[in-house]
C-alpha positions in Angstrom: 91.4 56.2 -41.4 93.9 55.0 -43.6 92.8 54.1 -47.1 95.9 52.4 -49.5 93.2 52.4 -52.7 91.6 55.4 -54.6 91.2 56.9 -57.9 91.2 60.0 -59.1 90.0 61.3 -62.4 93.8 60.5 -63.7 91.5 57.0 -64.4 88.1 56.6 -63.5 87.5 58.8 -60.5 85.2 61.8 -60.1 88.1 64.4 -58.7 91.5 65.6 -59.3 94.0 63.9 -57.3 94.4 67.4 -55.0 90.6 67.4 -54.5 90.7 63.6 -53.7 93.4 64.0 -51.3 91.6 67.2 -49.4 88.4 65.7 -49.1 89.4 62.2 -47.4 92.0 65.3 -45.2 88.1 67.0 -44.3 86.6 62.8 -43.7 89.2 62.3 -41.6 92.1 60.3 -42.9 95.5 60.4 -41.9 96.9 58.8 -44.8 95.7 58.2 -48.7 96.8 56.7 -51.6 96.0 57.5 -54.9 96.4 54.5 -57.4 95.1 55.3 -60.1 94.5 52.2 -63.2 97.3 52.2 -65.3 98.8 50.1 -68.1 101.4 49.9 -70.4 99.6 52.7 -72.2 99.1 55.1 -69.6 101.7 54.4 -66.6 104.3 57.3 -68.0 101.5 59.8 -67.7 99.5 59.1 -64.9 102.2 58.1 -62.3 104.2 61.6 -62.7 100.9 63.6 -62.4 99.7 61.9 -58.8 103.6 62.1 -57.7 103.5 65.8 -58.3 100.1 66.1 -56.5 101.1 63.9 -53.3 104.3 66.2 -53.2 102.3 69.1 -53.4 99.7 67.9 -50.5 102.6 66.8 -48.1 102.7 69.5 -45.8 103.5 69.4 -42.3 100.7 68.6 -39.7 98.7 67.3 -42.7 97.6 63.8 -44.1 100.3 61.9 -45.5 99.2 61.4 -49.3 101.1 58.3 -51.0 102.0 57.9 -55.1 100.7 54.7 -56.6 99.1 52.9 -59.2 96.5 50.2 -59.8 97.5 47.6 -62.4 94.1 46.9 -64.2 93.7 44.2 -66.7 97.2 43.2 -67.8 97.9 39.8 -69.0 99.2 38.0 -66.2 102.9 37.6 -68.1 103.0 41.9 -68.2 102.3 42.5 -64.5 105.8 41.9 -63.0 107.5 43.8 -65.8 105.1 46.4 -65.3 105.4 46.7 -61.3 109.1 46.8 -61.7 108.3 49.8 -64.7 106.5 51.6 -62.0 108.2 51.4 -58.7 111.0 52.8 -61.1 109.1 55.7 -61.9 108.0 56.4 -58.5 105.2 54.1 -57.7 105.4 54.1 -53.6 102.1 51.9 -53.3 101.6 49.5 -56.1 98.5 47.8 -56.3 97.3 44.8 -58.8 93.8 44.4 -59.6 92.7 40.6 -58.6 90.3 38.0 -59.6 87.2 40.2 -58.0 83.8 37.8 -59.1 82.1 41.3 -60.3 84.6 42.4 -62.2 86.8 39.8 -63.8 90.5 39.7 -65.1 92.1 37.2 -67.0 92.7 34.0 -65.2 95.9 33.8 -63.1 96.4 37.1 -62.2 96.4 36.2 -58.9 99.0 33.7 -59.4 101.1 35.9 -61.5 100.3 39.4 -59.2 101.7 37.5 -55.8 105.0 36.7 -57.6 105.8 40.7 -58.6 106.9 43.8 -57.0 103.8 44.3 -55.7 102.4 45.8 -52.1 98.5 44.6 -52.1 96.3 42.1 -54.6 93.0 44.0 -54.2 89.7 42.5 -54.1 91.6 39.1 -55.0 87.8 37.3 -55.6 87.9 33.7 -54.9 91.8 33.4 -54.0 92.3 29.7 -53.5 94.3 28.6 -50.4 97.4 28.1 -52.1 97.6 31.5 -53.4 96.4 33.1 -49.9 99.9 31.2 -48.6 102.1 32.4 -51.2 100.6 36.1 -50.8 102.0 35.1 -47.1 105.0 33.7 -47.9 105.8 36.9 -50.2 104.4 39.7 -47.2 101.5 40.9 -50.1 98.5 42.0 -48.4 95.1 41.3 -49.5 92.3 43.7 -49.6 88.9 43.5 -47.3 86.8 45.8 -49.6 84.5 48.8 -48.9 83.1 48.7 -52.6 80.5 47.0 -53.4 80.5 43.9 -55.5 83.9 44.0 -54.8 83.6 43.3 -51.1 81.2 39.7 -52.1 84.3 37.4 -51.3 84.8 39.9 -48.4 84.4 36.8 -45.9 86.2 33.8 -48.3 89.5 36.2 -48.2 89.2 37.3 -44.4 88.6 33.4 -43.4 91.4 32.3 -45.8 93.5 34.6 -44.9 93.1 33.8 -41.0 93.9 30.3 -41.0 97.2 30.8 -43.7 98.3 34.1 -41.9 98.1 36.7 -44.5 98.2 39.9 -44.1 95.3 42.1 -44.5 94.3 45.9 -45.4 90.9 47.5 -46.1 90.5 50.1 -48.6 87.8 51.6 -50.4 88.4 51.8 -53.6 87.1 55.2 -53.6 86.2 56.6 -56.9 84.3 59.7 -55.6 84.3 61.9 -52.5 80.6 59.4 -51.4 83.1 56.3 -51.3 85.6 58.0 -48.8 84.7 56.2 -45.1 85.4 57.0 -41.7 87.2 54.2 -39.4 84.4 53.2 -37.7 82.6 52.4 -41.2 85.5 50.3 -42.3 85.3 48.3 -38.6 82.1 47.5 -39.4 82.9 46.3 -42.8 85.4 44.3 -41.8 83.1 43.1 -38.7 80.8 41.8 -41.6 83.5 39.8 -42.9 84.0 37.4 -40.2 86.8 39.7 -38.2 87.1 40.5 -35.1 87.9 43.8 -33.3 91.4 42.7 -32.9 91.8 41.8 -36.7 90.2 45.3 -37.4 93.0 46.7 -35.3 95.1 45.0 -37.3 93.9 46.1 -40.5 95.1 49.4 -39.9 98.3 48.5 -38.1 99.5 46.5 -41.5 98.2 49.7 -43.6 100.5 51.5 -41.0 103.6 49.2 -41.9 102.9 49.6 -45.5 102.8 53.4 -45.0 106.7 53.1 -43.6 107.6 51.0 -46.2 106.3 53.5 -49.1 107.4 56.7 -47.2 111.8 55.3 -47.6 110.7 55.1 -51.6 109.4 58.7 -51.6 112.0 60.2 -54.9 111.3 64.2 -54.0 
């Protein structure tokens, strides 16, 4: 399993980034993010505390754990400044919290999100077809979700983003140890959404290319 999408108690998760990181290692996982929610009033102390605990977990023959953050509620104007302010600091996997129905943002952070330094739009709602062919044009992913409420428009993105050839991932959002999944879980879950066993293989294989991507960014 690889899993681009968690929080730790940094934000509003249940467990300290090491903990979150060790017990998606027992689930399972080869790879993890932690992105924790961060805005222009916590990025400078978040970020450096899950940089130091992915440095700390990267061990040889162990799972690969990735820096990130997950830009929650910023006016749609902020969030490119603010993507550029974190892939500065050290932000491998950056993350923008989209236009989920259970959960909403302001209006046009899609829009705005798909024109940043940005590496997924998570749970991007109701995405309209327009903005499902710029997150293509710009090679932005967009998130299947395992949470629930989050995952509703689970099937509007996966069809969407089939016939405009975005690129997918599925993450769970995990905010304790309970939302961590194995593969075959997230298969299923993206089974529900209209895909295919081929487009679940290539969930993983564009979490994979994300992976390389964020790995060159790595600053220890």
């Amino acid at each position: 399993m690889i899993d681009l999408h968690t929080h730790s108690l940094l934000s509003d998760g249940d467990l300290l980034p090491s903990e979150l990181i060790r017990r998606a290692e027992m689930k399972g996982y080869k790879a993890i993010a932690v992105t924790d929610h961060v805005d222009f009033s916590n990025l400078d102390f978040v970020l450096p505390r899950i940089i130091k605990a992915c440095k700390a977990a990267n061990k040889p023959g162990m799972i690969r754990a990735l820096p990130g953050v997950e830009l929650t509620h910023i006016a749609p104007l902020d969030i490119a400044p603010l993507a550029h302010e974190a892939r500065k600091m050290g932000a491998t996997i950056i993350i923008v919290h989209g236009e989920t129905i259970t959960e909403p943002v302001e209006p046009d952070t899609n829009i705005y999100a798909l024109q940043a330094d940005i590496d997924i739009l998570a749970h991007p709602g109701l995405i309209t077809d327009d903005q499902v062919c710029q997150a293509a044009h710009a090679g932005i992913c967009l998130e299947i979700s395992a949470r629930k409420g989050h995952s509703l428009c689970n099937g509007h993105v996966a069809l969407l983003s089939k016939k405009h050839g975005a690129r997918l991932v599925l993450n769970t959002d995990a905010h304790n140890p309970e939302d961590l999944i194995p593969k075959d879980q997230a298969c299923k879950i993206a089974l529900g959404a209209g895909l295919d066993k081929k487009d679940c293989d290539m969930l993983f294989e564009n979490s994979r290319k994300l992976i390389e991507v964020a790995l060159k960014r790595l600053v220890y």
